[in-house]
C-alpha positions as CSV (number, residue, x, y, z in Angstrom):
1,X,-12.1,-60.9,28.5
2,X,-11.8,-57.8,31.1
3,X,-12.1,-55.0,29.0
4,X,-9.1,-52.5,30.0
5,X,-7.3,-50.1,28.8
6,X,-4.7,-51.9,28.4
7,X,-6.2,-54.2,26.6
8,X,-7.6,-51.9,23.8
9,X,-3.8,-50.6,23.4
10,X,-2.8,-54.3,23.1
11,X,-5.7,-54.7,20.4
12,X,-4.8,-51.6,18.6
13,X,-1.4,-52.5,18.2
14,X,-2.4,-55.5,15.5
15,X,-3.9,-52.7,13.7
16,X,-7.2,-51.1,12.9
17,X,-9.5,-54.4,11.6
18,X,-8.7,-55.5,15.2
19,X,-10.1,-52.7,16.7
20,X,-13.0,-53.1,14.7
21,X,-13.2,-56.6,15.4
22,X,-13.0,-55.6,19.4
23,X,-15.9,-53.5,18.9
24,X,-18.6,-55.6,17.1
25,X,-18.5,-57.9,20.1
26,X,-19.7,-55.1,22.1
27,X,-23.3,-56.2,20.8
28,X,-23.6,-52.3,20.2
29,X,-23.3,-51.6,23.9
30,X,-22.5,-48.0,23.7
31,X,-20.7,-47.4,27.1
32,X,-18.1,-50.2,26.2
33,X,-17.9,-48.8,22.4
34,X,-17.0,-45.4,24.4
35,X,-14.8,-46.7,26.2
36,X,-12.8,-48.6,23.6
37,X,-13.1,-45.1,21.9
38,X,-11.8,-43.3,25.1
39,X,-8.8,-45.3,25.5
40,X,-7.2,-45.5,21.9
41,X,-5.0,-43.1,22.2
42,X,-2.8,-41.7,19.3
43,X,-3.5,-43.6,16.0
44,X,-0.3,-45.4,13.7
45,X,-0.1,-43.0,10.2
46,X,-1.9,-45.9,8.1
47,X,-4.8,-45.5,10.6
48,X,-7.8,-44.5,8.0
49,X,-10.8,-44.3,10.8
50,X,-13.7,-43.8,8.6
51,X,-16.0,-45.8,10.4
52,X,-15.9,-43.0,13.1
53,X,-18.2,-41.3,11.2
54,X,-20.7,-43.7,12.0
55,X,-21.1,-43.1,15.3
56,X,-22.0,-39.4,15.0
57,X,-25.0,-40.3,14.6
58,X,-25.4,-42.1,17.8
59,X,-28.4,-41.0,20.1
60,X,-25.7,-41.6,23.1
61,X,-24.2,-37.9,23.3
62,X,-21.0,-39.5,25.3
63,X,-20.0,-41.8,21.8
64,X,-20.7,-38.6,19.9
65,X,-18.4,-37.0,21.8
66,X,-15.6,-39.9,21.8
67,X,-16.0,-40.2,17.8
68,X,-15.4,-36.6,17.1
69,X,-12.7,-36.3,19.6
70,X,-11.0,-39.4,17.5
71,X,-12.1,-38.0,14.0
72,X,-9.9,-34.8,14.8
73,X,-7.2,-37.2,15.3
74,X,-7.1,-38.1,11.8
75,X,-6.0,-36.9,8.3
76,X,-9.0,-35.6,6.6
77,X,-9.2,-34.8,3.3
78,X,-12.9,-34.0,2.0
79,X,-14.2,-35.0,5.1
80,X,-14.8,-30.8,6.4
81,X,-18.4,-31.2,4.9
82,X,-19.8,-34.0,7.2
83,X,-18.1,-32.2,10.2
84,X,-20.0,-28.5,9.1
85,X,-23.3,-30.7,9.3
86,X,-22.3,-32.4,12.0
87,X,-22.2,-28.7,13.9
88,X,-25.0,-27.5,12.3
89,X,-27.1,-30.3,13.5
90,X,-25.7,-31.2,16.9
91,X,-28.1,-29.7,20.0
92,X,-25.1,-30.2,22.5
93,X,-22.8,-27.2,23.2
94,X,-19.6,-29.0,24.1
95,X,-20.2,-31.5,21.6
96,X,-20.2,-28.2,18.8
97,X,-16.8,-27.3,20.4
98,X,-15.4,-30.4,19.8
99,X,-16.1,-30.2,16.5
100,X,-15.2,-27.0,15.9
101,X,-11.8,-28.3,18.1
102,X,-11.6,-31.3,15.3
103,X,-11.9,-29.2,12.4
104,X,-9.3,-26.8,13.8
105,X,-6.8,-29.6,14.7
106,X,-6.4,-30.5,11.4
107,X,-5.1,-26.8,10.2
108,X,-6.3,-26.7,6.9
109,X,-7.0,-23.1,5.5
110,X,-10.4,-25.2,3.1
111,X,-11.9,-24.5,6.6
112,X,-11.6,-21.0,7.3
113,X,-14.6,-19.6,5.8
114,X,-16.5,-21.6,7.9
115,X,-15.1,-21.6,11.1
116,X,-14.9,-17.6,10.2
117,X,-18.8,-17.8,10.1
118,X,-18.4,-19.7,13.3
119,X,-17.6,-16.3,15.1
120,X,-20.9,-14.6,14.5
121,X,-22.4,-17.4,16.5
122,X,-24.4,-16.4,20.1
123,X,-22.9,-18.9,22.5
124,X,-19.2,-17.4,23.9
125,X,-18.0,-20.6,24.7
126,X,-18.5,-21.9,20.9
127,X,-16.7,-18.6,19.5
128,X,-13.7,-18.9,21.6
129,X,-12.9,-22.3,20.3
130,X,-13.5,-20.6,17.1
131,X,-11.0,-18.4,18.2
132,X,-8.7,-20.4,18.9
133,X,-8.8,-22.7,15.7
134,X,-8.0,-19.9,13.9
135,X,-5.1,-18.6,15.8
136,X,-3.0,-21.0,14.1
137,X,-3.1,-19.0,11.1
138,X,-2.9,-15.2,12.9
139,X,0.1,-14.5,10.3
140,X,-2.5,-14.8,7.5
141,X,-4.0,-11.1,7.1
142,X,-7.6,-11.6,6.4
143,X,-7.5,-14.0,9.5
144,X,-6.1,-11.8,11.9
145,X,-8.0,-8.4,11.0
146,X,-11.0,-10.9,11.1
147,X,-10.2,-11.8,14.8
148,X,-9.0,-8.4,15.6
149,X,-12.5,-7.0,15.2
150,X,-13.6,-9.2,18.3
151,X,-11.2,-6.8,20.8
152,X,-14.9,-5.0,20.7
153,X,-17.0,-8.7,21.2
154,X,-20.0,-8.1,23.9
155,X,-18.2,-11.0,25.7
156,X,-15.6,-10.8,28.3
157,X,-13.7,-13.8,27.1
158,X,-13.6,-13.1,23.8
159,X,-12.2,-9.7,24.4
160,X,-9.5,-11.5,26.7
161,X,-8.0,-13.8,24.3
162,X,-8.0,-11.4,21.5
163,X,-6.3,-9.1,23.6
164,X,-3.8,-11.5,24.9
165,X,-3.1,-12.8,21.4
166,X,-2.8,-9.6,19.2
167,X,-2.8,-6.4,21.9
168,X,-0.5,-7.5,24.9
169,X,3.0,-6.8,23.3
170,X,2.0,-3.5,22.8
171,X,2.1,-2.9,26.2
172,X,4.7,-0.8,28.2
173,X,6.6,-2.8,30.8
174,X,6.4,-1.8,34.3
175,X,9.1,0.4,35.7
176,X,11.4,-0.4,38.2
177,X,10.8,-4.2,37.7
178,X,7.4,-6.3,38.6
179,X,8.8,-7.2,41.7
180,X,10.2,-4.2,43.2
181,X,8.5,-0.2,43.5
182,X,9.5,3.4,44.3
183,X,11.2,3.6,47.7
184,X,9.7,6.8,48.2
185,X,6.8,4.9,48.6
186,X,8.3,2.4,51.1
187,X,7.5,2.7,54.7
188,X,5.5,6.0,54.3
189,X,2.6,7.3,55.8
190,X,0.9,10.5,53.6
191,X,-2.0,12.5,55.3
192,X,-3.9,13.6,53.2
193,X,-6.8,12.8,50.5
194,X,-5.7,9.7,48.8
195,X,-7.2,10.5,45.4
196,X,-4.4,13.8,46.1
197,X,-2.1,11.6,47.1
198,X,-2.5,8.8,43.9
199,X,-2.1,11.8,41.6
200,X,1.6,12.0,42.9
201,X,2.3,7.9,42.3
202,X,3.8,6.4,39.4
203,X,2.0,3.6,37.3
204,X,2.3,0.1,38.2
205,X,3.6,0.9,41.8
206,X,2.1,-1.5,44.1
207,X,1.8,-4.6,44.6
208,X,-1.6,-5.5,47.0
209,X,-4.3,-3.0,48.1
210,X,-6.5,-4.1,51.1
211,X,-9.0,-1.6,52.8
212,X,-12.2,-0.9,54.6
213,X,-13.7,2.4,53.5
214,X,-15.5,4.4,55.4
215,X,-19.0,3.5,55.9
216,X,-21.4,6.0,54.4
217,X,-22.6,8.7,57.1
218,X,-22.2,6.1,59.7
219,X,-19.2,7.7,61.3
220,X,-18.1,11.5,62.0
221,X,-15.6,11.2,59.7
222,X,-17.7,9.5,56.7
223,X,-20.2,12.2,55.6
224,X,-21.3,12.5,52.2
225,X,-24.1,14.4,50.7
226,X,-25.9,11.8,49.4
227,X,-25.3,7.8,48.7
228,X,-24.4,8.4,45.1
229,X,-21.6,11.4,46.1
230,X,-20.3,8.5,48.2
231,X,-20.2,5.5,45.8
232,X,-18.9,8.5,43.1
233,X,-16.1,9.1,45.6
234,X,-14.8,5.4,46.2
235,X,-15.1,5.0,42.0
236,X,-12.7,7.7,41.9
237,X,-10.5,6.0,44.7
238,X,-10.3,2.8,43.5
239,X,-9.6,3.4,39.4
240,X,-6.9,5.6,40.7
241,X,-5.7,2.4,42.7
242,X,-6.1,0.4,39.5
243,X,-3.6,2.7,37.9
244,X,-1.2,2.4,40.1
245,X,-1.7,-1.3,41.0
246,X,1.4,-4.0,39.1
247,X,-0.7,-6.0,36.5
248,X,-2.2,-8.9,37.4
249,X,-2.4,-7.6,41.3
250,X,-4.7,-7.6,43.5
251,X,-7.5,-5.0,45.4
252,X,-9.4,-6.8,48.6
253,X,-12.2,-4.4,49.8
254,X,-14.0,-5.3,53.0
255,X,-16.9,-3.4,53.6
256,X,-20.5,-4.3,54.3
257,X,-24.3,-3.3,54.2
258,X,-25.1,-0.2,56.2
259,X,-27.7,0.7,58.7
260,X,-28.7,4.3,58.3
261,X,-30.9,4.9,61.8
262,X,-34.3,6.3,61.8
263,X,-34.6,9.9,63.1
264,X,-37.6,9.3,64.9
265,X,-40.6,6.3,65.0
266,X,-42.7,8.0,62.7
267,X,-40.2,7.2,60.0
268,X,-37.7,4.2,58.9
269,X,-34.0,3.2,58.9
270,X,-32.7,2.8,55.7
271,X,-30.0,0.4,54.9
272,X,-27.7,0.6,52.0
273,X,-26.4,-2.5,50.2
274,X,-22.6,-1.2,49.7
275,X,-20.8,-3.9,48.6
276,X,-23.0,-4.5,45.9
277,X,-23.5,-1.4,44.5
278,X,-19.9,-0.7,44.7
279,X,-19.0,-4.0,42.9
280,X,-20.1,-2.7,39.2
281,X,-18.0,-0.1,39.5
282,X,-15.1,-1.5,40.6
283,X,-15.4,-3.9,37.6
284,X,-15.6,-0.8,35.0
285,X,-12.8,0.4,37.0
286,X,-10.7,-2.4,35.3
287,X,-10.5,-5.4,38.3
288,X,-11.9,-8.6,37.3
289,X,-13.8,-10.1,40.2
290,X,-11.7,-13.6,41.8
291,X,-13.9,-14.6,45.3
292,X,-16.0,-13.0,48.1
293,X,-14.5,-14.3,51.7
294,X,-16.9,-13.9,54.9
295,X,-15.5,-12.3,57.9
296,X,-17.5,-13.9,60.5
297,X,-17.9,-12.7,63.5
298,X,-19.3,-14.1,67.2
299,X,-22.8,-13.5,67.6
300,X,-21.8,-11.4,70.9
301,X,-19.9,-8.5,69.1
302,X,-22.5,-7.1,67.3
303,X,-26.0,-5.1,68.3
304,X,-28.4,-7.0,69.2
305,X,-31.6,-6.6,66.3
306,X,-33.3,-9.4,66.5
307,X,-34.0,-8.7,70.3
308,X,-37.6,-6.8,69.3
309,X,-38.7,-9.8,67.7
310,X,-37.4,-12.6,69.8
311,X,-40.2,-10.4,72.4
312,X,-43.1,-10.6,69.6
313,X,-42.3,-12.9,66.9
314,X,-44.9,-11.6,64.5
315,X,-43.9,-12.0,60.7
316,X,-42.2,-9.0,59.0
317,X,-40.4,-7.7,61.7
318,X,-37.7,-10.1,61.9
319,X,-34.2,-8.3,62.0
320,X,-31.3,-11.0,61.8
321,X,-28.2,-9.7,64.1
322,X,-25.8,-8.9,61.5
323,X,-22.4,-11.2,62.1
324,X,-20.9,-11.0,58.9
325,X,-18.7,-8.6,56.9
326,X,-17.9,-8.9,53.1
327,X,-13.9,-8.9,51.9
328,X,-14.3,-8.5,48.0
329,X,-11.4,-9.9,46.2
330,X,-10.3,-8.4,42.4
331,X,-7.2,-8.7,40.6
332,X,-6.6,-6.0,37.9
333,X,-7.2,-7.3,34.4
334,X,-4.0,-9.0,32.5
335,X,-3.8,-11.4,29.4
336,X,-1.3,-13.0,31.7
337,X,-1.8,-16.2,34.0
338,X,-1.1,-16.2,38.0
339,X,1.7,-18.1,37.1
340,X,3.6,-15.6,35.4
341,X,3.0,-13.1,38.2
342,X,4.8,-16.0,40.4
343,X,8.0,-16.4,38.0
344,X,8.6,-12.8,38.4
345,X,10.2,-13.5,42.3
346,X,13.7,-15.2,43.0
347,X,12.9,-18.6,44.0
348,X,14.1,-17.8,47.5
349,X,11.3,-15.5,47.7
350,X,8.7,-17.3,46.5
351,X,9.9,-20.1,49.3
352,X,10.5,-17.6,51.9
353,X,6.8,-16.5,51.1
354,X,5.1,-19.7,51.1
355,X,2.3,-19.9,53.8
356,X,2.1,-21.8,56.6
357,X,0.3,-25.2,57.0
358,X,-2.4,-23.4,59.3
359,X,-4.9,-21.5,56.5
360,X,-7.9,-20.9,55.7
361,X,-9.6,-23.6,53.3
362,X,-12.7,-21.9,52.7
363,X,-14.5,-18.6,52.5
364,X,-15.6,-18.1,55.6
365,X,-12.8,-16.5,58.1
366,X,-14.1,-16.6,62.0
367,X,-12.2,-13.7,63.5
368,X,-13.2,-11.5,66.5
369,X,-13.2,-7.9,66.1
370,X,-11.4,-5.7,68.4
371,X,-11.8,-1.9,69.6
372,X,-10.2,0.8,70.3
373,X,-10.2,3.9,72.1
374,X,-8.6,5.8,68.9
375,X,-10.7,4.5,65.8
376,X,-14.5,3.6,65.6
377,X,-13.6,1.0,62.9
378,X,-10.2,-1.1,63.5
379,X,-8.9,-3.6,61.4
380,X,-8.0,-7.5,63.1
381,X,-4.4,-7.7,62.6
382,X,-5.3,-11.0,62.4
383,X,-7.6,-10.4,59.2
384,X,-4.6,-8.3,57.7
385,X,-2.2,-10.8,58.1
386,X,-4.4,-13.6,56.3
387,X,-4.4,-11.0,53.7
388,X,-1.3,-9.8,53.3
389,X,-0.1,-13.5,53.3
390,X,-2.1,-14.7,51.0
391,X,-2.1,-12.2,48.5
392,X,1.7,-10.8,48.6
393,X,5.2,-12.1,48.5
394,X,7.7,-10.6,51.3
395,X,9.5,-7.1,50.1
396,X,5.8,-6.2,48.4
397,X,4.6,-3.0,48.9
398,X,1.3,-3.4,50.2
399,X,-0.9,-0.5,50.6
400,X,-4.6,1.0,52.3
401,X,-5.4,4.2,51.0
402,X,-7.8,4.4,54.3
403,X,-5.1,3.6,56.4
404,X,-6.8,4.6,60.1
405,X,-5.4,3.8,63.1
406,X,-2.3,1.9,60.9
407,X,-3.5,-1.7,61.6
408,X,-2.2,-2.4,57.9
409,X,0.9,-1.2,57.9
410,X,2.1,-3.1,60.9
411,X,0.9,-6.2,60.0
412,X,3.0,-5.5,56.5
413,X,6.1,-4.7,59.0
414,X,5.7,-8.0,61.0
415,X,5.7,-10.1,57.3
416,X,8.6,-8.6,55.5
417,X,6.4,-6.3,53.2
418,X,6.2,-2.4,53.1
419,X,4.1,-0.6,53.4
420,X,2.0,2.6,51.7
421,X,-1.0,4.3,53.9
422,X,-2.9,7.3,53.6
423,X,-5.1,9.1,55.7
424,X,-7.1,12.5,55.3
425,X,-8.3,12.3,59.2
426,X,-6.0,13.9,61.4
427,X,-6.9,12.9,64.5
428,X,-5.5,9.1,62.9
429,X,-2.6,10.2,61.4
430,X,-1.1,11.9,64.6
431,X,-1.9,8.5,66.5
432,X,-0.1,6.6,63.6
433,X,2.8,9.1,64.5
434,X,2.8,8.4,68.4
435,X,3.4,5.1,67.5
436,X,6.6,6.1,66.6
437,X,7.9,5.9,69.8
438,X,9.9,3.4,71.4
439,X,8.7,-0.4,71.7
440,X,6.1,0.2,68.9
441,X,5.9,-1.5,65.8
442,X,6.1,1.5,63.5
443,X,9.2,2.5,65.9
444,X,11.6,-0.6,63.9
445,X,11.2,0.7,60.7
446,X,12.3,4.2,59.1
447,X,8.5,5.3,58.4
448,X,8.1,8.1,57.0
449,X,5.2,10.5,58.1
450,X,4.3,13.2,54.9
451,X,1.7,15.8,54.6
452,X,0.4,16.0,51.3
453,X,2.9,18.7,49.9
454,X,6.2,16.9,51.0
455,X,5.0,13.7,49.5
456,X,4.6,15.3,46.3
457,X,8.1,16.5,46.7
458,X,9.6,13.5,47.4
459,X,7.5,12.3,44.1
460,X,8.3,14.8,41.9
461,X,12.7,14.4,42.8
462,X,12.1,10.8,42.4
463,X,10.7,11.6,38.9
């Protein structure tokens, strides 16, 4: 006899003694008593199962699991009991979910107070399946001021679900519609500072924010008193962007570490870890961290470090030549799934948006930088590209609140999306206005170029 699953749905058909009778030939193998567990499936209404309960006791954790997974299958009456022992003596985490899963499955208000208790306990994963046995009686007042109180749990998941399940109605819906924004806001340039410029846009506005700050006292234009003033400043920056990002959307930030030069030999450089400081705010900001991609770059594009101790080799003085840059990826907090996000678009635009065969599979993006004459720091078009196609459907508005030399905004043009840029450095914004001239990109489209007061006009009429 192969043992199958077939077979065991054969077997079970001629009812429950001949399941029984399948497993004591299993000379109390537990991997085939597993799998004849594994594979039975829903059980007939006359199926009593009370033998499961003998195999909860089993030292194999893999037939616990299969017996409780089968034993919340079942009708039980005064059977809640042996399942609270069960939980309160099994050492396995998933295996307490499952029973806590089986317990919940049979939605029976004789188990509330306990799975009530279950709430208090330390491990997330545990409470959230808690949660989520409960849920089925949410209409039932003690129940749901019960679960309301967890809105304030220490964990992140917690707080999620209850959120989604009791607070996410409450919510005002985004105005104009998720999938379209202000068109004073379409095509338009603003110099100025862009927390100035944020104060002027509405909630729930744009669609995909992707920037490179400036690098902390490592340019003329990026000077800051001190490292705090400058992490201080992009917190302000990017909660403003959170406010005015479409839930569910999302904020890529490339930046990386920073090499502040010595002065002299008698003292040291200092380098500055910027993406991970900045991370924790960006998190209290609101964004929920998704991925970290790699912009790698060729070994001959950067300054050479590492020369100095490729001459002495002695230990501590190796300096690796720095090839890589950091894009951060956040989406801003939402009960909702990416898939709701998606069924917002006409189905001819989520087709028309689909990307190409050619991308990028895993986190590491080799692209070569490039240089030019009018910015210290440009953007690949080819990195904002990846970006904007990945992250955006076509008619988004996309937006980088450091916009520079406009690297951003024409990649947007080329895919179909429009764009949003500011830029407080005027030296940038007047090049991002020469392009305006014929057989440019910014040329095709009806960009508009703002200072600070007219874009606050154009805000204020729209309002």
């Amino acid at each position: 006899m192969e043992l199958t699953k077939e077979y065991v749905e054969k077997t079970k058909k001629n009812g429950e003694n001949a399941i029984l009778s399948l497993i004591s030939k299993m000379d109390r193998d537990s991997s085939k008593i597993t799998f004849i567990l594994d594979s039975l499936g829903s059980f007939p209404k006359d199926f009593k199962g009370d033998w499961l309960f003998n195999y909860t006791k089993s030292t194999n954790h893999k037939l616990r699991m299969s017996a409780i997974r089968n034993i919340g299958k079942l009708k039980l009456n005064g059977e809640f009991p042996l399942l609270y022992e069960l939980f309160e003596t099994e050492p396995k985490t998933e295996i307490k979910r499952e029973i806590i899963s089986s317990i919940g499955r049979q939605r029976n208000l004789q188990s509330k107070d306990f799975i009530i208790q279950i709430l208090k306990d330390n491990d997330p994963k545990i409470v959230c399946q808690a949660i989520r046995a409960l849920l089925v009686f949410k209409d039932n007042k003690e129940i749901a001021e019960k679960l309301k109180k967890l809105r304030r749990h220490r964990n992140e998941m917690v707080q999620s679900i209850i959120e989604k399940e009791f607070y996410s109605g409450l919510k005002k819906q985004s105005k104009p519609h998720h999938t379209q924004t202000y068109n004073f806001l379409k095509d338009t340039v603003v110099h100025g500072d862009v927390r100035d410029v944020l104060k002027a846009v509405p909630e729930d506005s744009i669609h995909l924010t992707f920037t490179s700050p400036p690098y902390y006292n490592a340019r003329d234009y990026s000077i800051y008193s001190c490292y705090q003033d400058y992490l201080e400043f992009l917190d302000e920056v990017f909660k403003e962007v959170h406010r005015v990002t479409k839930e569910g959307r999302f904020l890529l930030i490339n930046t990386s570490p920073i090499i502040i030069p010595r002065i002299s030999r008698q003292h040291s450089s200092r380098r500055y870890p910027i993406p991970f400081d900045l991370h924790s705010y960006i998190v209290n900001a609101g964004w929920e961290y998704l991925d970290d991609i790699i912009w790698l770059k060729p070994e001959t594009s950067v300054k050479n470090r590492v020369g100095g101790f490729q001459q002495h080799r002695k230990p501590l003085g190796y300096k690796p030549n720095t090839v890589t840059e950091m894009i951060m990826v956040y989406r801003k907090k939402t009960t909702k799934l990416l898939d709701w996000n998606i069924r917002q678009y006409p189905k001819e635009i989520v087709e028309k948006s689909k990307v190409s065969n050619r991308f990028e599979t895993t986190n590491v993006w080799k692209i070569d930088p490039v240089y030019s004459k009018n910015h210290t720091a440009v953007f690949p078009i080819k990195l904002c590209k990846k970006v904007i196609e990945y992250y955006s459907f076509e008619g988004d508005l996309v937006f980088d609140p450091f916009g520079g030399s406009g690297t951003f905004g024409r990649a947007a043009k080329a895919l179909n999306r429009r764009f949003f840029l500011t830029e407080l450095n005027d030296a940038y914004f007047e090049y991002m206005k020469s392009e305006k001239k014929p057989k440019l990109l910014f040329n095709e489209l009806e960009t508009k170029f703002l200072e600070l007061q007219e874009f606050k006009k154009f805000a204020n009429d729209t309002n």
